[in-house]
N, C-alpha and C positions, 0 to 999 in steps of 0.2 A: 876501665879495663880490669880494676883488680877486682878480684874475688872478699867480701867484705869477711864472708861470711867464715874463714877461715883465721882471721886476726881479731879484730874487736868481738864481735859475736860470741867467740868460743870465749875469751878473755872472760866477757859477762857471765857467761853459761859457767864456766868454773869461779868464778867468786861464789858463788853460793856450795861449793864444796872444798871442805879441808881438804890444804895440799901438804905433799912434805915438805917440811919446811929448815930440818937441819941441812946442815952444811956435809954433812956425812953421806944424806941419802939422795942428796942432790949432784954430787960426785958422782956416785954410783949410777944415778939415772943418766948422767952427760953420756954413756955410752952404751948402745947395745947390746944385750947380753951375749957370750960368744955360746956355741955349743958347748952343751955339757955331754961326756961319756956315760952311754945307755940312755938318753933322751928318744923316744918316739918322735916319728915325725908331727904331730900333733903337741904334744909336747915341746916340741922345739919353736913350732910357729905360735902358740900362745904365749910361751915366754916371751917371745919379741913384742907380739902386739902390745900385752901388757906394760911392758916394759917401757914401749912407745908413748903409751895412753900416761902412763904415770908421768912423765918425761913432760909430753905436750901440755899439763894441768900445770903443771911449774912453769914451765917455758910462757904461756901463757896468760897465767892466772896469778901466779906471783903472791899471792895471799897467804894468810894463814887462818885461822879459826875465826868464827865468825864477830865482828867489833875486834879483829885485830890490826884490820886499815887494807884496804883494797888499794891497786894501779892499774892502769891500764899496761898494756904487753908494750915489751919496749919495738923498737920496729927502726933500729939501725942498723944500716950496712953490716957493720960487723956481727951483730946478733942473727942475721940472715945466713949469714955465713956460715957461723956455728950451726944453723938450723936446716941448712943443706949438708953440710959436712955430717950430722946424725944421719940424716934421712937418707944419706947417697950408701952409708955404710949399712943401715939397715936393706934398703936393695941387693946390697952383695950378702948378707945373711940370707935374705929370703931366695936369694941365686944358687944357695945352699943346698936349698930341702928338696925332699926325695918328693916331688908331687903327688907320683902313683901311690906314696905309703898313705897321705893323709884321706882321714875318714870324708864321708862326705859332707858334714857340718863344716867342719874345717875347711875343705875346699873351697867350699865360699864365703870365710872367711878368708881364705887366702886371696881370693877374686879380691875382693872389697877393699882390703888392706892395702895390697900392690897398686891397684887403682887410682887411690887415693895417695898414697906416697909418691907415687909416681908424679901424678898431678902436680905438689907442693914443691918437689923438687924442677921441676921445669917453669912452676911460676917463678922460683927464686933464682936459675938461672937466667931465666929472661927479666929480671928486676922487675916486673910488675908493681912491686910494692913502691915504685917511681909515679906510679900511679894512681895513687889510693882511694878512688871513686871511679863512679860514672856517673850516666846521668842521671842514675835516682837512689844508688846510693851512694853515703859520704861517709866519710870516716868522723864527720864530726856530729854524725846525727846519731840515734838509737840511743844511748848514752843515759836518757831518763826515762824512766818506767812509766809504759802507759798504765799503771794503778798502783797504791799507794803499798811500800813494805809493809811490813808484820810486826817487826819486833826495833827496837832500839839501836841493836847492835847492826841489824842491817843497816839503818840511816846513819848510822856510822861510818860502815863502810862505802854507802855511796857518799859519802860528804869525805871522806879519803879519794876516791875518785875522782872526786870534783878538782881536789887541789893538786891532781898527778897531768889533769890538762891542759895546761901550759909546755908541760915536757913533753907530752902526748904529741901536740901539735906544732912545735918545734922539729921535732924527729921525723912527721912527714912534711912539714913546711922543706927541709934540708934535702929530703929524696924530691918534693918534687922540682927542685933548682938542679939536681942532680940527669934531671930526665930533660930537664928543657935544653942543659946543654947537648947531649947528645940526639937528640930530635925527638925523645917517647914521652908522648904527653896525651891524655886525655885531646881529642879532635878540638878544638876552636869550636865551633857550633852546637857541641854536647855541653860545653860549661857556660853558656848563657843561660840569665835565670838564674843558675845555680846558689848564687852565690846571696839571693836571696832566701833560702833555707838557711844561712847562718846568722840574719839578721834579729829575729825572735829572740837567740843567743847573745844578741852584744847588750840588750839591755841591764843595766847593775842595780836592778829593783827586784819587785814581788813578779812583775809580770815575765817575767823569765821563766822558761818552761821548766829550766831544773828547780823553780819554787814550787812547783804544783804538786809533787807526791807530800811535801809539810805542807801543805794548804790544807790536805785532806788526810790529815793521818790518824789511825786508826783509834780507839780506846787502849788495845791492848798495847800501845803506849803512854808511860805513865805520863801524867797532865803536867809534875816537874820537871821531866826528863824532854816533853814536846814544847815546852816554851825554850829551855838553851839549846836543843837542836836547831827550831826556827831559826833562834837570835846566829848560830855557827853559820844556819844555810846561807841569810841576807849576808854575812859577813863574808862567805867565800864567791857568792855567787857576784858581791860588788864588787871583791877586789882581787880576784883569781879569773873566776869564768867569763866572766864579760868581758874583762881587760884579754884575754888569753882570741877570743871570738872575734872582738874587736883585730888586734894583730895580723888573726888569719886571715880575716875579711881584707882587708887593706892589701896582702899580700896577692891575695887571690887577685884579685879585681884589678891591680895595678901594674903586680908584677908576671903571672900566670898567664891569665886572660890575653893579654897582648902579643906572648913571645907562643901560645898553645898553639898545632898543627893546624892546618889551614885545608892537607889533605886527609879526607876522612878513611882514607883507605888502611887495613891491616899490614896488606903487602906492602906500604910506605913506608913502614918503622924498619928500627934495625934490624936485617932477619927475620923481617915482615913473614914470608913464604912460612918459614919454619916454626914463627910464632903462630897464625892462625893454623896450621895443621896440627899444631900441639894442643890448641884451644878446642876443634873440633872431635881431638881426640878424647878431652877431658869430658866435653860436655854430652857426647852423644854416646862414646863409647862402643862406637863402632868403626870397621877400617873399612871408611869412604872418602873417596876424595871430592875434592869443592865442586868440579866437574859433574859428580853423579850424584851430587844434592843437590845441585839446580835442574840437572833431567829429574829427578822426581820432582819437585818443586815446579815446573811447567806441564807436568802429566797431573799432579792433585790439582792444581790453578781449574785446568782444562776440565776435567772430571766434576769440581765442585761447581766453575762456572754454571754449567748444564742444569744440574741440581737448583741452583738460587735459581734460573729462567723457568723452572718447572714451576716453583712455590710461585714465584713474580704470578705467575699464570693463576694458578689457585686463590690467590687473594683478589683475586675479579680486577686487578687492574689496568688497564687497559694500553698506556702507551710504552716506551722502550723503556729496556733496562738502564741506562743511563736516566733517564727521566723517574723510574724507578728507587735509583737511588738517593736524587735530591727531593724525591715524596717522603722518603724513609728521615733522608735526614730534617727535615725543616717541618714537617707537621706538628701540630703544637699535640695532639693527642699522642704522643710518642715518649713526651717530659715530662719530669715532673714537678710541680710548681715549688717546692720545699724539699731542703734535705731529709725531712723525717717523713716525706711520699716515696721516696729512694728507699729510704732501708726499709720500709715497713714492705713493700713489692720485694726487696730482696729477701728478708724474714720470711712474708708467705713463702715464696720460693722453697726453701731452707728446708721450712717445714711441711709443706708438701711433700719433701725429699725424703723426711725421716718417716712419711708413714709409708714408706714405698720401701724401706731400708731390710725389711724382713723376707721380700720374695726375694732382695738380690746378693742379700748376706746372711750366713747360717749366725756366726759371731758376729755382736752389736756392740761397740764399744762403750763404755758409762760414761768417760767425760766428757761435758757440753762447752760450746764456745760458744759466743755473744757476737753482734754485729754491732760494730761500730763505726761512726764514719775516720777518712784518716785525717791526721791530723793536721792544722790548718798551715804550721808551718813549712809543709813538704807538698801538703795538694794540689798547688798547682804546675806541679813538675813530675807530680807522681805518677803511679799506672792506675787503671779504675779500680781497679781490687787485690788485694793481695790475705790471703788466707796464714792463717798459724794454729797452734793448741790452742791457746784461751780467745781468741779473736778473729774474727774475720773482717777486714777493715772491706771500704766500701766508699769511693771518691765520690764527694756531694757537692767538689768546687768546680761553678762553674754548671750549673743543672741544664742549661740549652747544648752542650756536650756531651751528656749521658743518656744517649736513648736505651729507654725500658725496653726496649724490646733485643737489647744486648744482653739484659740483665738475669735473663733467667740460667742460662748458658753462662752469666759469669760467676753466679751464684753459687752453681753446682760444681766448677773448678775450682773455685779459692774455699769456699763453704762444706756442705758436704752434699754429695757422697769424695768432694775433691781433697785439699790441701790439709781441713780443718778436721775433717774425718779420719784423714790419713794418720793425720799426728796421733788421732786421740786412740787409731787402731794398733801403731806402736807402743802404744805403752800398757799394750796386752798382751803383745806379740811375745810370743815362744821366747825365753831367755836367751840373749846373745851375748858378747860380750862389748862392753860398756861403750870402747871406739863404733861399733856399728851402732848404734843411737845417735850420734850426731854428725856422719857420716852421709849427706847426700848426693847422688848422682840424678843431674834435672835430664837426662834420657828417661830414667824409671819415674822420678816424681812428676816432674810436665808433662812426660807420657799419659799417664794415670789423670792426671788434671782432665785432657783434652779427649781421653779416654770417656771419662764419666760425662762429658758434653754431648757427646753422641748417645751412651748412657738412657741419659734423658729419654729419649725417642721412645725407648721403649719403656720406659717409668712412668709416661705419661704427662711430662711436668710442661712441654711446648704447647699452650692450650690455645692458640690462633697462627694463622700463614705466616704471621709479622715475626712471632717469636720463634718459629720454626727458622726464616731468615734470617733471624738475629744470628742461631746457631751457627746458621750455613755461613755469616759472616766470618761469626771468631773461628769456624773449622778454614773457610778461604786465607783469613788473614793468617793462619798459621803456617800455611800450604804458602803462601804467596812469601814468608819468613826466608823459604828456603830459598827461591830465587834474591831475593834482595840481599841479604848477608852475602852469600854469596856473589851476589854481583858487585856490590861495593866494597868488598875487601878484594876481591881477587880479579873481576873481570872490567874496574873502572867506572863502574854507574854512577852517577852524582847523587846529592841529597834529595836533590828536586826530581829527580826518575823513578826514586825508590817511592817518593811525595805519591807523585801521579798513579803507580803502579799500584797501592794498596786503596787511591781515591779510586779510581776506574774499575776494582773489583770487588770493593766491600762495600757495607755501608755504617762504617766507622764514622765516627766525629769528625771533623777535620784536629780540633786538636787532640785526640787520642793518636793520629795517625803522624803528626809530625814530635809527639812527647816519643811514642815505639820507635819514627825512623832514627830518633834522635839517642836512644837505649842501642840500635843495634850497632850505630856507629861507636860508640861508648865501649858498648861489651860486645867484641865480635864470637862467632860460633854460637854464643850460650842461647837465641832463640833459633837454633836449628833443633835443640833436644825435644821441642814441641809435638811437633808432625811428624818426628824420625820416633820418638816412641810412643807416640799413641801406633805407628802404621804395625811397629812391632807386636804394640797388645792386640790390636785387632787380627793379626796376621795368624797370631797364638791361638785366639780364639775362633778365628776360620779354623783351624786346625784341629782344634778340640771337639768341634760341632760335626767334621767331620768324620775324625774319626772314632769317636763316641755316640752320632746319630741321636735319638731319641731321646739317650741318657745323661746327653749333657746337661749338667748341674750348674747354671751359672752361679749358685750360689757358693759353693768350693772352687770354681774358679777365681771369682774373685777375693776369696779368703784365702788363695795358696796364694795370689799374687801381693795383697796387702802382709801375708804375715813372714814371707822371707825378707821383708824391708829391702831399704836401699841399695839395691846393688846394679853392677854395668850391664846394659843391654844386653852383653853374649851370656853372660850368667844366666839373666832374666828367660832369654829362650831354650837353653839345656836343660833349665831346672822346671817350664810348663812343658816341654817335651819329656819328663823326666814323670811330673805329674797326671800327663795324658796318660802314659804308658802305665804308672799306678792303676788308675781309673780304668783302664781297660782291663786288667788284670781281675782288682773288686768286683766288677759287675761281671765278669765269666764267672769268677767264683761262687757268686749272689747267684747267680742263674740259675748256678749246676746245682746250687743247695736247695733251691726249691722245689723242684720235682718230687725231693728225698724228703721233703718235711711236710709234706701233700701225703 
């Protein structure tokens, strides 16, 4: 149920930048700046963001110059405390400002900021941090670089890291003893398995995955300095990180696993009601209740049903959809024999996508990302793909579970024109300030993922019926998202209804379909953001075809949508109604001027 990606993640993401580190400016950050007289209202919300931003790099990041010794973020009760207590006084700042005064860049910056603060402060009133995983991510994983540092000073600092996790893992070992007494734990049926992703970890040899970045480290580490590093790593990894893995594992397994919730439901925890409608609100970012994301969720079900029975049809087969779907799953021409026949099919994929990238995008980003498979320790709990900047990973455990004909549709989500494009189009994107770079809302980004799936169709990239289905699968399974989350947080569905429900209308794996049921009980609301903003972008761009006719451009459409970055679904719709209205403007202008230059 927690959110990883705001504690560890950023913790990592700031050790590679200098924080302040006296004692003077770290006082000064503990509290928000107050107004100053003659401040703009622009002015005024920068100074906070900023102010926050700096704040969050210490609070989190804890570092100083680079080989000066990294930690992990502390994550005790009372440092939470401190960390709502900022964030609840920056809310009463931002309750301050004059709205109407602020420009409109600022405006949504004020969007994104509030958002997002907002968010932090209601996972730390609801303790979430009692809960420091789900089911596929963990607080004890990410930790070692999928490729190998640069310089000396870095292996430095990750061999400082290494010996902060013991404390790391004490600190949530403590919250999650704290959660089982009052009944908020991670579901029972979500932490099975799990508990073998930390077993790769307990090893106190080479084979331990934090030996693998000195296995392979670079030249431009000197060949002096890479023999005492190695000799540091074995030494921390035998008698710090294994002994530390070892600990948790024991804990997990003996003492967690047997007393975890038994009900999977959201509405069962304490202030269940009130936690999933705050979860709904973080993730989609729109004011809907559970109620009217299962009515859409039974209207897209219904609608894409129709759609798969149509393609069923076209691909000449001949008996029921139901018979259908165990042709799809169990045909051997479906798999593929080796993990390296998987990514080589996702590769093509990929790159069929980039030679399509110029009719659907005016701006081409230059950084490239690689496919790789994920990694063995977590693959078989993991999801089939998961996109970033330098990688786009691509599940190859388990190959009679991965039908190819999923693959081209996952490709273009997590790969590009999706996850791995997106990344690589922010870091071209129009100057923001610093917080909005690692700032996401999964309404705009999942949207945009499930966005570019449909995408497809008209890129050309579904080149048989089968792949065409595959799509209409992951557009069903997403649609079918909305009914299940909501049925088993709010309305009482069991494990095995939500099981049947996505077997009877996709043509998913069967284990892709119990690792997803087994994520949504874990993390409730977070896969409703799928299908609530792809319906938004599509809904936008009904809008813009309309009301532009002939002169829509989808290639500035989709360049206004990648380069305002992450922001909440209501933003997302003001600011393409904002840019439709531009566009109609340009092209009366273009019109009237050419008569005159004729």
């Amino acid at each position: 149920m927690a959110r990883p990606s705001v504690s560890l993640f950023l913790a990592l993401a700031c050790a590679a930048t200098p924080l302040m580190t006296s004692g003077v400016a770290l006082a000064q950050a503990a509290t928000p700046p107050a107004a100053q007289a003659g401040q703009t209202a622009d002015q005024r919300l920068k100074a906070l963001y900023d102010a926050e931003w700096i704040w969050r790099q210490a609070e989190y990041g804890r570092g100083g110059e680079d080989g000066a010794g990294r930690s992990l973020p502390s994550v005790t009760p009372q440092t939470y405390a401190k960390r709502l207590a900022y964030w609840e006084t920056v809310l009463k700042e931002l309750d301050k400002l004059p709205l109407t005064q602020l420009s409109h860049e600022e405006k949504i910056n004020y969007d994104v900021f509030r958002t997002f603060i907002e968010a932090e402060v209601n996972q730390i009133r609801f303790k979430t941090y009692e809960t420091p995983f789900n089911s596929d991510s963990f607080f004890w994983t990410g930790m070692n670089p999928r490729t190998p540092f640069r310089t000396a000073a870095e292996y430095r600092d990750y061999i400082s890291l290494m010996r902060d996790i013991p404390r790391y893992f004490d600190e949530n070992t403590v919250n999650m003893k704290a959660g089982l007494k009052r009944g908020w734990t991670v579901p029972y049926v979500s932490t099975i398995g799990r508990e073998k992703t930390m077993e790769p970890y307990t090893k106190a040899d080479m084979s331990n995955p934090f030996y693998e970045a000195f296995a392979q480290m670079p030249d431009s580490v000197p060949a002096d300095q890479q023999a005492a590093l190695k000799a540091e790593a074995q030494a921390v990894i035998r008698d710090v990180v294994a002994p530390a893995y070892t600990k948790l594992h024991s804990f997990f397994t003996k003492e967690y696993q047997p007393k975890a919730n038994r009900n999977i439901a959201a509405y069962s925890l304490p202030d269940g009601k009130a936690f999933y409608k705050a979860r709904m609100k973080e993730f989609i970012t729109l004011d809907l209740t559970p109620e009217e994301v299962y009515e859409t969720g039974l209207k897209e079900v219904a609608r894409i049903r129709a759609d798969m029975e149509k393609t069923m049809k076209e691909s000449g087969f001949k008996g029921s959809f139901p018979e259908f779907l165990v042709f799809m799953r169990t045909d051997p021409q479906f798999y593929a024999k080796t993990p390296r026949e998987l990514l080589s099919y996702s590769s093509y994929v990929a790159k069929k996508a980039d030679g399509q990238l110029k009719d659907f995008f005016k701006v081409l980003p230059r950084y490239r990302h690689s496919i790789l498979p994920v990694p063995d320790a977590v693959a078989p709990i993991y999801t089939s793909g998961r996109g970033g900047l330098d990688s786009c990973l691509m599940n190859t455990y388990d190959l009679p579970s991965r039908p190819l004909y999923n693959l081209a549709a996952l490709t273009l989500h997590e790969c590009t024109p999706g996850h791995s494009y997106q990344a690589a189009a922010a870091l071209e994107a129009p100057p923001r300030p610093e917080f909005r770079r690692t700032t996401y809302f999964s309404g705009y980004g999942e949207g945009w993922g499930l966005y570019v799936e449909w995408l497809g169709t008209k890129m050309g990239i579904y080149e048989t019926p089968y792949e065409e289905f595959g799509r209409q699968t992951f557009e069903m399974w997403r649609a079918a998202r909305l009914v299940i989350d909501t049925g088993m947080h709010t309305k009482g569905w069991s494990r095995q209804q939500a099981i049947d429900y996505l077997t009877e209308n996709t043509a998913l794996a069967p284990l892709d379909i119990k690792n997803e049921v087994d994520r949504y009980i874990a993390w409730p609301a977070q896969a409703l953001a799928y299908k609530l903003g792809e319906l938004k972008m599509r809904e936008m761009r009904g809008l813009a075809e309309k009301e532009l006719g002939a002169d829509f451009d989808q290639r500035t459409f989709h360049d206004t949508i990648l380069n305002m970055g992450g922001v909440p679904l209501t933003t997302f719709e003001s600011e393409m109604k904002a840019y439709i209205a531009a566009e109609k403007v340009r092209i009366a202008a273009q019109k009237k001027a050419q008569p005159a230059a004729q």
